[in-house]
C-alpha angles and dihedrals in degrees: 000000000000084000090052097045090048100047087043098030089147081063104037100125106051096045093106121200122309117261108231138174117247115276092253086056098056093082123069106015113117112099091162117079142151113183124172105252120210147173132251117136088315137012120282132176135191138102135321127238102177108314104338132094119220113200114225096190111186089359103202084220083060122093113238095245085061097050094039094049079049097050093049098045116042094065087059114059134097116252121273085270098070101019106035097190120168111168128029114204133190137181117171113283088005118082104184120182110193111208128199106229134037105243112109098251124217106303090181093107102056099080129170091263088051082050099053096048086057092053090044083056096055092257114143111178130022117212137195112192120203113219114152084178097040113144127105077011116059107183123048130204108270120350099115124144127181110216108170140358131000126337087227149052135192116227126218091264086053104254120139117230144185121214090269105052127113116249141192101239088214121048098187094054088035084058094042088056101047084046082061097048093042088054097045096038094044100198111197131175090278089049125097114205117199104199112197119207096003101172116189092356103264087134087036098056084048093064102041090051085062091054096253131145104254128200122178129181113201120175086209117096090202086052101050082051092056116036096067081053094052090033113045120207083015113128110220114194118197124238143040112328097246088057096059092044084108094059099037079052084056101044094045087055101090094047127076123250086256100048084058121108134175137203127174136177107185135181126264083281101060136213121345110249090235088052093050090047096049087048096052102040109028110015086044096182124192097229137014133191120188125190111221131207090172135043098205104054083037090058085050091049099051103046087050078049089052103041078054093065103274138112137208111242098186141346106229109190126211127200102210096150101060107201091021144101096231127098149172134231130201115209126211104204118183116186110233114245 
């Protein structure tokens, strides 16, 4: 909180108490993960600081299923030789291991025994990902290879999810926070929602199930594939948000200023500054609610929302990241009449 009051001082007092889990709840929940992954006489995986791996074997932040697929696995790989593999990701149902070359590396070891622990685990699809030039970025365009399992997973708020999509870490707060910008933002039938940065299509279910008109814009090409699946009725268009402001320009045309509603979930960067501009002088909503996962980039967002003509009505704070010092902030944004 003192973070918080400090990074968004214009804003202190309306930043309300910080949404957390239960003590007992702040161990073993994430089940999404990616570690660097290297060779020395056996497979480790953990975290880099500088150069140096440190390995986080059965990581008590870790969910079991996490820790379990790890422990299974690692024994059993080839050496980096013959299985260059420099980063191990899981999410959820989805186990990814990004290897740095093209050439199909010794399967011999994944038998149908080994197959069957990793379903016994709650995994679902089993990934290689080929990225001869894998390093800050993890993932490359094309490369994937199934080699075992689904391609998808549902997760315990029943959306459905590949192995690159962007995940909550913690459904029951995920939920809590799209409970608070439903309620502020109050889509109805007549309502369009333009939902930035949707990602599989959680917001996005929210508002259709109001009736709205829904229309997300997602950069990820998993993602597009899987929110009009999770949100029926809803339009996803592909790319970076300021390259679909034509057709979100298009699509706001037929509503009044007042039936207009935002949401937005950024990255750590925010909002793009054409974005902002076009939110706050053309698309004009009513009411806006952004999900942020930084408090800098959110204090320059919202003093370029409010020299637009908004104001912030309240600062609502999520710990999604138990026994950390990170933390997330819900915005509740009215335009000024």
């Amino acid at each position: 909180m003192a973070f918080l009051q400090k990074a968004l001082s214009p804003w202190r007092e309306l930043i309300i108490a910080v949404n957390h889990v239960s003590e007992e709840q702040t161990l073993g929940y994430r089940d999404k993960v990616t570690l660097a992954a290297r060779y020395n006489e056996g497979w480790t995986a953990g975290m880099m600081r500088r150069d140096e791996l440190i390995p986080i074997p059965n990581c008590p932040i870790h969910s079991a299923r996490v820790n379990q697929t790890l422990a299974l696995l690692l024994p059993l790989l080839p050496p980096d030789h013959h299985f260059p593999m420099v980063f191990w990701v899981q999410s959820g149902g989805q186990l990814v291991l990004v290897l740095k070359g093209r050439p199909m590396p010794p399967m011999a070891w994944f038998t149908n025994d080994v197959a069957q622990q990793l379903k016994l685990l709650g995994i679902d699809g089993f990934w290689l990902h080929f990225h001869p030039s894998a390093g800050k970025r993890i993932f490359g365009k094309g490369g994937w290879h199934l080699a075992w399992g689904k391609p998808r997973s549902l997760s315990p708020d029943g959306l459905w999810y590949g192995p690159a999509a962007f995940q909550q870490l913690i459904p029951a707060l995920y939920g809590q926070s799209l409970d608070e910008a439903a309620g502020f933002l109050k889509p109805t039938t007549r309502s369009l929602v333009v939902d930035l940065y949707c990602g599989v299509g959680g917001s996005l279910k929210r508002w259709r199930e109001t009736g709205a008109t829904a229309v997300g814009v997602e950069v990820s090409g998993d993602a597009v594939e899987l929110a009009p699946v999770n949100a029926p009725g809803a339009q996803v268009l592909r790319g970076s948000c300021h390259q679909r402001i034509p057709q979100l320009t298009s699509e706001a045309a037929p509503f009044d200023k007042s039936q207009r509603l935002l949401y937005a979930n950024p990255p750590r960067t925010g909002l793009e500054p054409d974005v902002t501009s076009w939110i706050a002088e053309d698309y004009r909503p009513a009411r806006i609610a952004y999900m942020s996962c930084s408090a800098g980039t959110l204090h320059r967002d919202l003093l370029l929302l409010e020299a637009g003509g908004y104001r912030v009505k309240q600062l609502i704070p999520f710990d999604f990241f138990p026994l950390t010092l990170h933390v997330e902030c819900v915005a509740l944004v009215e335009r000024v009449e």
